[in-house]
N, C-alpha and C positions, 0 to 999 in steps of 0.2 A: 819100903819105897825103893824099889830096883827100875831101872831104864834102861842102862847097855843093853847094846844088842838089838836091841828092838829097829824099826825102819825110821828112817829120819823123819817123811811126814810123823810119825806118833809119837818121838820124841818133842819135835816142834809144840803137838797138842800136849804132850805133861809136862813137857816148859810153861805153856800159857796155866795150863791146870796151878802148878809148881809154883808159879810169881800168882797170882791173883788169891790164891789159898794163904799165901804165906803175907801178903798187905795185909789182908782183911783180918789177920792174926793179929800180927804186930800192931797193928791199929786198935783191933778188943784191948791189947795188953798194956800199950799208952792211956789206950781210956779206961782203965782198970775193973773190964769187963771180966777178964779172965788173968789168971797166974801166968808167971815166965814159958815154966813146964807145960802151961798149954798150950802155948805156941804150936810146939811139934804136934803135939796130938789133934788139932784143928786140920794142918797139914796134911798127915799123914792118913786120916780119914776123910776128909776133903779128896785127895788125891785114891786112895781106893777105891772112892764112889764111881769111878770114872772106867769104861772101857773107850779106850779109843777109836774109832775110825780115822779112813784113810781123810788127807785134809786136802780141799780141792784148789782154794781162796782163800785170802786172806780177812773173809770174812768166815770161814769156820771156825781159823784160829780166835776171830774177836769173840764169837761164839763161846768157847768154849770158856774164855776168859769170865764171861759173864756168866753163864752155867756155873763157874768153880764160885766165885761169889758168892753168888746166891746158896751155894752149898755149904761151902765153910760160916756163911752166915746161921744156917740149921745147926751147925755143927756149935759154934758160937753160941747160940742160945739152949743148948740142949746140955750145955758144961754150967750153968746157971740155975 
């Protein structure tokens, strides 16, 4: 999971990617859906799945927020 460097729109999109992968973690791991250790690994394949585009609106970013979701939730149930 690397980001420097990259353009600040894309950075903005694997921030949104970044927090919405890592709730929906921490939320399995409270509801003892998954282990500590999975945390990261929800994460950090949540967050691979993702090629960025440029962001225009503030509604790509919610976009993308919801995309990473719904992903880490595959991801989520695939560690089960």
């Amino acid at each position: 999971m690397k980001w420097p460097g990259r353009s600040a729109d894309r950075r903005v999109a694997l921030g949104a990617i970044f927090n919405a992968a890592n709730e929906k973690a921490v939320q399995a791991f409270l509801d003892n859906e998954i282990t500590f250790i999975n945390i990261y690994e929800v994460v950090e394949r949540t967050f691979n799945h993702f090629s960025c585009s440029k962001l225009t609106t503030i509604e790509d970013v919610f976009d993308y927020d919801r995309q990473a979701r719904i992903q880490a939730e595959k991801v989520i149930k695939s560690l089960n």
